[in-house]
N, C-alpha and C positions, 0 to 999 in steps of 0.2 A: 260209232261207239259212244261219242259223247251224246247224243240223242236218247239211245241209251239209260246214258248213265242219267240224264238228267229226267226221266220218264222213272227212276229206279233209284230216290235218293238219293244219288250222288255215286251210286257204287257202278261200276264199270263189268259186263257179263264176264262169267270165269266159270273155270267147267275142270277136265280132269285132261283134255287137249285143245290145238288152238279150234279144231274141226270142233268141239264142243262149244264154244264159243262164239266163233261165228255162225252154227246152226241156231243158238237164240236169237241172232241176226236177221236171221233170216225168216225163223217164228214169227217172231216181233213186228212181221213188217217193217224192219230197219233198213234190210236189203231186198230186192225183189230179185237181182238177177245172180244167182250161184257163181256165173263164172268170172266175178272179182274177186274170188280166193285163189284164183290159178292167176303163173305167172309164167309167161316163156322161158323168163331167166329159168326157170327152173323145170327141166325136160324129163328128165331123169324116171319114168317112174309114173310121174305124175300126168294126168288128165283134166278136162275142162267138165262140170259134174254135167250130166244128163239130166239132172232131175233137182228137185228143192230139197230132197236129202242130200248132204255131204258126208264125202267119207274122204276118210286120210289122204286116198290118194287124188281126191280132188283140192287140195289145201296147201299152198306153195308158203304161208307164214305160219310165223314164229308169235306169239302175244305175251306179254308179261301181264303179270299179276299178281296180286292183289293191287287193284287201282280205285281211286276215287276222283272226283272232278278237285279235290286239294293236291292231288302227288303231285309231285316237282314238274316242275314244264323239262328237267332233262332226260328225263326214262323216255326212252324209248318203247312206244306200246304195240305197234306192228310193224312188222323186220321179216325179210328176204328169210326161210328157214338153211337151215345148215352153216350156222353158225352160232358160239357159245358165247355169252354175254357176261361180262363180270361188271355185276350191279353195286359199283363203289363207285368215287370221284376219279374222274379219269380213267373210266372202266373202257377196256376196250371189248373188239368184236373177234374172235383166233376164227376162223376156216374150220371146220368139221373135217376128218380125213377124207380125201376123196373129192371134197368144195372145189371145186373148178367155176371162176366167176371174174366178170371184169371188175363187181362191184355189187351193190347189197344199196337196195330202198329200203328205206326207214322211212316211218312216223312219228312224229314228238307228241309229248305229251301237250306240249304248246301250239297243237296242228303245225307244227313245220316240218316241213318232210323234203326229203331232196334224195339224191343216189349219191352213196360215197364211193368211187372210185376206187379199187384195189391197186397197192402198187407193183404186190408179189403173191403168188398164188399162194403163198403159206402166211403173210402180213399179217397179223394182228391189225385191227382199224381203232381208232380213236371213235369211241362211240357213246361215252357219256362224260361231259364236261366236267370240269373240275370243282363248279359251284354245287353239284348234286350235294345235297344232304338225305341221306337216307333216314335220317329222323329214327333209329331202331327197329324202323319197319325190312322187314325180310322177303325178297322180291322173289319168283320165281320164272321161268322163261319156259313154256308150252308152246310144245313142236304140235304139229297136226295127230301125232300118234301118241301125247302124253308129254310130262314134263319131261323135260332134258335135266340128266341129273348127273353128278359131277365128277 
C-alpha cells in the first residue's frame, strides 16, 4: 500500500470495500498473488480467490480510510475483519457478534504490525494509542463487503 501510495501522490487506494481496494492492488501490479487477502484466522465463509479477481468472500481484512503517506503512524491501516474500530486516542478494537478469535493482526501506519492477543472472546482490545491525533480528519473502516457503519 505504501508503494501505492507513493506511485499515487501520497494518497493510499480506497474504494467503497476493503475487496475494492485491494483489487487496485492487485491491478497495479502491487500484488501478484490474490491469496494474501485470505487468512485462516478467518474460516467462516471465506476462501482463497481462484483467480486475479477478488470478491468479498475471498477478503479476510478490514482497511481504514482515507489515508496518505502524512496520517499518524497510529491508525491502523489493515486489521483481521470482524471487528469495529473506534478511530480516537485510545481507540480500542470490540469483537463483531459471533467474533470467535485468539486474537486480531494488524498493520500500522508505521509498517509495524504484530497479533494482539485476545484475552476474552467479548474483550475490547487496545488498538490505537493514546498520541493519535486525528487532526479533524474522519476515518472510516472498510470490511470486504463495504464500510462497517455504526
Amino acid at each position: 500500500m505504501v508503494g501505492y501510495a507513493k506511485d499515487h501522490g501520497g494518497a493510499y487506494p480506497t474504494g467503497k470495500s476493503s475487496t475494492e481496494v485491494f483489487q487496485q492492488l492487485i491491478d497495479g501490479g502491487y500484488v501478484t498473488d490474490p491469496s494474501l487477502f485470505y487468512s485462516p484466522l478467518q474460516p467462516d465463509g471465506k476462501v482463497v480467490a481462484s483467480s486475479n479477481r477478488l470478491l468479498p468472500e475471498n477478503v479476510c481484512w478490514d482497511v481504514t480510510t482515507p489515508l496518505d503517506l502524512s496520517s499518524s503512524d497510529a491508525l491502523p491501516v489493515v486489521f483481521i475483519t470482524g471487528y469495529r474500530v473506534e478511530y480516537a486516542p485510545n481507540g480500542k478494537a470490540t469483537p463483531l457478534p459471533g467474533r470467535k478469535t485468539a486474537g486480531v493482526p494488524v498493520f500500522y501506519h508505521s509498517n509495524y504490525s504484530f497479533f494482539k492477543f485476545v484475552d476474552g472472546y467479548d474483550d475490547p482490545l487496545n488498538f490505537i494509542s493514546s498520541d493519535f491525533k486525528p487532526d479533524g480528519k474522519k476515518y472510516m473502516q472498510l470490511t470486504p463487503d463495504g464500510p462497517l457503519t455504526p
